[in-house]
C-alpha positions in Angstrom: 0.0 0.0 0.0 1.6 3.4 -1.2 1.6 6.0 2.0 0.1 9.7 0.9 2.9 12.4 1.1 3.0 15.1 3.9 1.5 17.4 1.9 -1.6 14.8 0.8 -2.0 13.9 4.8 -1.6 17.8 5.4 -4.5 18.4 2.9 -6.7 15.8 4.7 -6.4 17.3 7.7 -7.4 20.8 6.3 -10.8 19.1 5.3 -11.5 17.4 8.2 -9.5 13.9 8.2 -8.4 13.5 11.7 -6.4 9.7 10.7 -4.7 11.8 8.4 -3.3 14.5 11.3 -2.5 11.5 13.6 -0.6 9.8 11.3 1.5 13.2 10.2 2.2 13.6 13.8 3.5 10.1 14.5 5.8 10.8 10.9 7.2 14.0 12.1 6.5 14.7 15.6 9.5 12.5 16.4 11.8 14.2 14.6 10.5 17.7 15.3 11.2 16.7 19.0 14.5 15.4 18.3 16.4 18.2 15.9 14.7 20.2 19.2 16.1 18.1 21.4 19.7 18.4 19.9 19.4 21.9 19.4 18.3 22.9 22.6 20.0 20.0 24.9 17.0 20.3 27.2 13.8 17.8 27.2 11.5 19.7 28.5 12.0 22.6 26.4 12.3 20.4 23.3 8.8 19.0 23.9 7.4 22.3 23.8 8.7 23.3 20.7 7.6 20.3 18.9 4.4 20.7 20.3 4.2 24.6 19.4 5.8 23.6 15.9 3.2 21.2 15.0 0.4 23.4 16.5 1.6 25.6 13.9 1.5 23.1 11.3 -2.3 22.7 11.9 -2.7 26.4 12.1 -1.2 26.7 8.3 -3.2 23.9 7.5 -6.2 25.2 5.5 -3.7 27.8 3.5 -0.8 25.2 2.9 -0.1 25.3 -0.8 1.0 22.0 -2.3 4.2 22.1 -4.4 5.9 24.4 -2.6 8.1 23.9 0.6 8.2 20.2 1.9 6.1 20.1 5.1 8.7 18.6 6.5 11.5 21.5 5.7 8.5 23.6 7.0 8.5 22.2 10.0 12.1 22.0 10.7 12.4 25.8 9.8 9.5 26.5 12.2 11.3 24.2 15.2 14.3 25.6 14.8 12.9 29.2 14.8 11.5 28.4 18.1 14.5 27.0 19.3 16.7 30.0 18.1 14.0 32.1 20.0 14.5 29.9 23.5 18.0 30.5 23.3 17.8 34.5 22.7 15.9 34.5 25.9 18.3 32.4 28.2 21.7 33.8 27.4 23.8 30.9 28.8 23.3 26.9 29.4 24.4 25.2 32.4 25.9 22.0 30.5 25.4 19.6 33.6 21.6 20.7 33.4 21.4 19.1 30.4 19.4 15.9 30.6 20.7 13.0 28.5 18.0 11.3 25.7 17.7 7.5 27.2 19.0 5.2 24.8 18.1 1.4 24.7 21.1 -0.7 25.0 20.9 -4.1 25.2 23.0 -4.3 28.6 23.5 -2.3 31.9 26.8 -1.9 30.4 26.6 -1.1 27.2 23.6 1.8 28.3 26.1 3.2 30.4 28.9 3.3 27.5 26.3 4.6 25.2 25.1 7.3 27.6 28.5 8.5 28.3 29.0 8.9 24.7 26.3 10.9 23.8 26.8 13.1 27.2 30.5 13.4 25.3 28.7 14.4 22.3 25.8 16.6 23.6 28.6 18.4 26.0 30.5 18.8 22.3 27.2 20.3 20.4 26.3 23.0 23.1 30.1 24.1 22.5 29.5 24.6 18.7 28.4 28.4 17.4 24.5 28.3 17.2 24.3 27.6 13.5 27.1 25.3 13.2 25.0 23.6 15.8 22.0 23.7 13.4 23.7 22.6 10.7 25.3 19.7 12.0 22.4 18.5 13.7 20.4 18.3 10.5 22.9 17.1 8.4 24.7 14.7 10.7 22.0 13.4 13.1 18.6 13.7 11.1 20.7 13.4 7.7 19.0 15.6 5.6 20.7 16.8 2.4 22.6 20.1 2.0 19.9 21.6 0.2 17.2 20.3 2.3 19.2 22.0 5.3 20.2 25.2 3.2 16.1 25.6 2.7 15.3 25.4 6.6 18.5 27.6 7.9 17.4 30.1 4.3 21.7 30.2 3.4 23.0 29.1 0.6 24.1 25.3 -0.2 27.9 26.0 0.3 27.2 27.8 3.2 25.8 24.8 5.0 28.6 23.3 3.8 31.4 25.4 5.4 28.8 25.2 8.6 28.6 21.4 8.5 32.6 21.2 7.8 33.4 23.6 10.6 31.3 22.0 13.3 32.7 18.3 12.5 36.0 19.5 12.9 35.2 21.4 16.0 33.2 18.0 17.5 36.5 15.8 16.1 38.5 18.3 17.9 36.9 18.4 21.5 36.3 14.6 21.8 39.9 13.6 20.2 41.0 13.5 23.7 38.4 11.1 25.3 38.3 8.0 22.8 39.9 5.5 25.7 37.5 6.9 28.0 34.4 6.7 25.7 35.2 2.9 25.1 36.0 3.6 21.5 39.5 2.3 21.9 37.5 -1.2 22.9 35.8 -1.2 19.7 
């Protein structure tokens, strides 16, 4: 069975279909709350901006205009506007606030090794400028494609680029120094 596009489940909705808004919120609401939740390093506050992106969604709804924007590079341009707009408002991050994402390892151990690593990496992201933060996120973590990315951040292809390059190298940079104690020298 072939699944409608965003922007056929996004019309549904518009005239009434309420399957259709459930099932675009279980296809993007996860990922809203996760480029959120990278972004912004904080659960709480990543919950409500996927909830306040997707509101939005609806809002726009009845005046969405197939053929245009993706809904879903919409909706990432919309979450990370939100997020951009937490961050204007708290000026600094206390980094051992930061809850961690729970991750589903297999063992005790091996949730522990996997929870250090993405502390490691979160820790790493909230030292990245704002929109190499951005960038890398959407590239690296949600791997969307350049120009996918350059739509949402509105630069230009090459400047996601130079973003994306710049923040690897920063990330490569900060956590050279802990692979024996991130277990990757075990691997």
């Amino acid at each position: 069975m072939i699944q409608p596009s965003d922007d056929a489940l996004l019309v549904l909705f518009a005239n009434g279909d309420g399957q259709a808004a459930r099932e675009l919120t279980a296809r993007l609401g996860p990922r809203t709350y996760a480029v959120a939740l990278r972004v912004l390093g904080n659960r709480a506050e990543a919950e409500d901006v996927a909830q306040e992106a997707m509101m939005r969604l609806w809002r726009v709804a009845p005046k969405w205009e197939q053929g245009g924007a993706k809904v879903s590079t919409w909706l990432y341009r919309v979450t990370l506007n939100l997020c951009l707009d937490i961050k204007r408002r708290q000026r600094s991050v206390d980094l051992d606030a930061v809850p961690e994402p729970e991750d589903g390892g297999p063992s005790v151990a091996d949730r522990l090794q996997d929870s250090s690593r993405m502390d490691a990496l979160q820790g790493a992201l909230m030292q990245l400028p704002e929109r190499q933060r951005q960038a890398v996120v959407l590239r690296h973590i949600e791997e969307l494609s350049n120009p996918e990315i350059a739509g949402i951040m509105d630069i230009s292809v090459e400047a996601v680029e130079s973003l994306t390059a710049r923040g690897k190298r920063a990330l490569t940079a900060a956590l050279s120094g802990r692979r024996a104690e991130l277990g990757y020298d075990n691997d």
